[in-house]
Structure formats: C-alpha cells, structure tokens
N, C-alpha and C positions, 0 to 999 in steps of 0.2 A: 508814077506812083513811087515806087523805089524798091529796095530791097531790104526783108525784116534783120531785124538780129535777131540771130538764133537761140544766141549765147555772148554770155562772158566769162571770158576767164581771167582770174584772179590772181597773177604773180606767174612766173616760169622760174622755176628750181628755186624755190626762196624758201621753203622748206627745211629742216635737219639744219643741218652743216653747209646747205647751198653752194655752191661755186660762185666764191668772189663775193657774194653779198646774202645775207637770209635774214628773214625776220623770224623772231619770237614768236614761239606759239601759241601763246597769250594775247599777244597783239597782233597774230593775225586772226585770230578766232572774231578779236572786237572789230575787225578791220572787216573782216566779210559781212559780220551783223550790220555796219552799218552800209556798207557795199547792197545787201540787199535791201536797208531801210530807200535808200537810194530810188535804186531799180524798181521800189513796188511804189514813190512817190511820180516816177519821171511813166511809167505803163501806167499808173493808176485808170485812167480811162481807157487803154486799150482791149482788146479782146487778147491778143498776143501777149502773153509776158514772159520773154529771153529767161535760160537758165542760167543761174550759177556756176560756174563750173572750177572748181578748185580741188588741189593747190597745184596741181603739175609739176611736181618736182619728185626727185629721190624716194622710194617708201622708205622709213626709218619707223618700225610699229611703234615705241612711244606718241611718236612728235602726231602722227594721225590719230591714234587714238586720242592724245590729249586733245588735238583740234575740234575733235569731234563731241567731246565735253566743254569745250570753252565754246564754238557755236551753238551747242543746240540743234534737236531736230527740225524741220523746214528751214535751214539756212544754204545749204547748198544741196544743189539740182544732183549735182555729177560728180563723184569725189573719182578723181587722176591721181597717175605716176607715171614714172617713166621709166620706162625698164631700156637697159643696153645690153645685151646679151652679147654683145662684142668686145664688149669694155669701149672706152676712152677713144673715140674716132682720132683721135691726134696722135696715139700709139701706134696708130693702124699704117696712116699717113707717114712716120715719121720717115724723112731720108728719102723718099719719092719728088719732090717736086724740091 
C-alpha cells in the first residue's frame, strides 16, 4: 500500500529577509492559494487530505501578518517559524573544525 503524506510544507526560510533567497509576501500568499488549489485537486477523492504547512522561516510580525491576509482563512493547516535561541550554528562552530 505505501505510506500517506501527512503534510506539505511550503518553502524553508523564504520568508522576511530569508537567507540567500525569499520570496514576496504577496506572492507567496498567491503561491500557497494555488499550492492548496493543487492539493484539494490531486486528494479530491481521497478520504486523507495532507496539510499545508507554511512558511517555515524567520518570524518577522509584518511579513505573517500580511500572509495571513493575502491567503485567506482555510489556506494553510499549520502556520511555522523557526526560532534559534542560540543564534547562527556557524558562530557556534566557527574555529572548531
């Protein structure tokens, strides 16, 4: 038989100011509407249907807030961040190896 999806998630740190690459929070907002047009076309006959899980990056309160008005309610299952309480793993490392 196999194994279900449970979920998707939708971009890692592309959020805010991202590291190295981010998108607009305007175009991610249309990005996930159609992200889940998607997902309720490809489950439409399942019993299952995977969550959404976005955006997984940085919290910056604008940039969520406005996503959250450019999706829409029922567009994402799971709203993520990612918090470092240590700061920067590469600060941590630096000079070690």
């Amino acid at each position: 038989m196999g194994y279900l999806q449970a979920d998707f998630g939708a971009g890692n740190e592309l959020s805010g100011k991202g590291i190295g690459a981010s998108v607009g929070v305007a175009q991610y907002g249309k990005d996930l509407i159609k992200l889940k047009q998607i997902l309720s076309t490809l489950y439409e006959s399942s019993k299952f249907k995977p969550s959404l899980v976005a955006p997984g990056g940085f919290y910056e309160k604008y940039w969520y807030e406005r996503l959250l008005q450019v999706s829409g309610s029922g567009i994402i299952n799971v709203l993520t961040h990612h918090l470092y309480n240590l700061g920067p793993v590469m600060s941590i490392l630096k000079g070690r190896f």
